[in-house]
C-alpha positions in Angstrom: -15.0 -20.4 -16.2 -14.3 -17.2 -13.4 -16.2 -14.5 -13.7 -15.8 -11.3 -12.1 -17.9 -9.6 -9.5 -19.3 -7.0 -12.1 -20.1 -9.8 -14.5 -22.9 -11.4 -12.0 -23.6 -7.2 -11.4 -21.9 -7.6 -7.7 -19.6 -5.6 -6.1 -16.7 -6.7 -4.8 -17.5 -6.0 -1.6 -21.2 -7.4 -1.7 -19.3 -11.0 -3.7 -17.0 -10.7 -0.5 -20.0 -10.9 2.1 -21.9 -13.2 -0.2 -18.8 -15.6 -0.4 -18.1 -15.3 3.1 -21.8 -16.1 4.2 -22.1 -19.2 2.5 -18.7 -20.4 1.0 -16.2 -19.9 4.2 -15.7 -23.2 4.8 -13.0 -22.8 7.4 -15.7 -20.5 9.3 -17.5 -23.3 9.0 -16.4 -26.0 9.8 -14.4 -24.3 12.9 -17.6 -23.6 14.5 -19.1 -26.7 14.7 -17.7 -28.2 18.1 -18.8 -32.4 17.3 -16.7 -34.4 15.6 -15.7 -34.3 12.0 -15.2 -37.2 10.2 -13.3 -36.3 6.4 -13.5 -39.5 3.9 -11.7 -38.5 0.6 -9.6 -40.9 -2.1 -5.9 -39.7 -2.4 -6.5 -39.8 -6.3 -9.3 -37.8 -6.8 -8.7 -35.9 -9.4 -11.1 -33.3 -9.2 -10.7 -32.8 -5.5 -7.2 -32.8 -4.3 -6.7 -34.3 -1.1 -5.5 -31.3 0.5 -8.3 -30.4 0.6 -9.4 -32.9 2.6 -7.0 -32.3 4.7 -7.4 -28.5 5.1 -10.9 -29.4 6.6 -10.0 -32.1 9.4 -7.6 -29.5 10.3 -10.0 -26.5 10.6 -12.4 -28.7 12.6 -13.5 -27.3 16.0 -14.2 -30.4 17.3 -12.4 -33.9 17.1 -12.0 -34.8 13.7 -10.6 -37.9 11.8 -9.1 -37.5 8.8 -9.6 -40.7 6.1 -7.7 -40.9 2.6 -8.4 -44.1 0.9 -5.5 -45.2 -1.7 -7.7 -46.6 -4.2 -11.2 -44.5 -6.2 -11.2 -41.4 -7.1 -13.8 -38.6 -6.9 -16.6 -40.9 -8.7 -15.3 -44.5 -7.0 -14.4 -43.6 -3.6 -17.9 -45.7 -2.0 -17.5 -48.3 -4.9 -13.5 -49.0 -4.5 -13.6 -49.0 -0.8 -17.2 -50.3 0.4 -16.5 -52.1 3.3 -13.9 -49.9 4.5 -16.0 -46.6 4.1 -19.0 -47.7 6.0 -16.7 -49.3 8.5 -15.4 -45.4 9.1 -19.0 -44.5 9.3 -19.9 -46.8 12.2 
């Protein structure tokens, strides 16, 4: 469901700042200087994995990027166990 800023009695200017305080993820995620490590499952469906890979790339520091072919959005840490906390280490 998308609602309109009037709906939630915002403006669109005060949904613009409110977004941009707490949603700009590119702001975000540029900022932080340390490294980034993205772990995402090429078929998630409820995710895509570009975005995933919109996020390593916005990183400000160092950041590895890790698509795993098999999981999905629920299965990701149960299809790929050994390899996820292997990425962690």
């Amino acid at each position: 469901m998308r609602l309109e800023p009037r709906e939630i009695g915002a403006s669109p200017a005060a949904f613009a700042a409110a977004f941009a305080a707490r949603l700009d993820h590119r702001r975000k995620i540029g900022a932080w200087r340390g490294p980034v490590l993205v772990l995402h499952a090429a078929g998630d469906d409820l995710v895509d994995a570009g975005n995933a890979e919109r996020l390593a790339s916005w990183a400000g520091g160092p950041a590895t990027l890790r698509l795993f072919e098999r999981g999905d959005h629920n299965s990701i840490l149960l299809e790929n166990e050994a390899a996820y906390f292997e990425a962690l280490s």
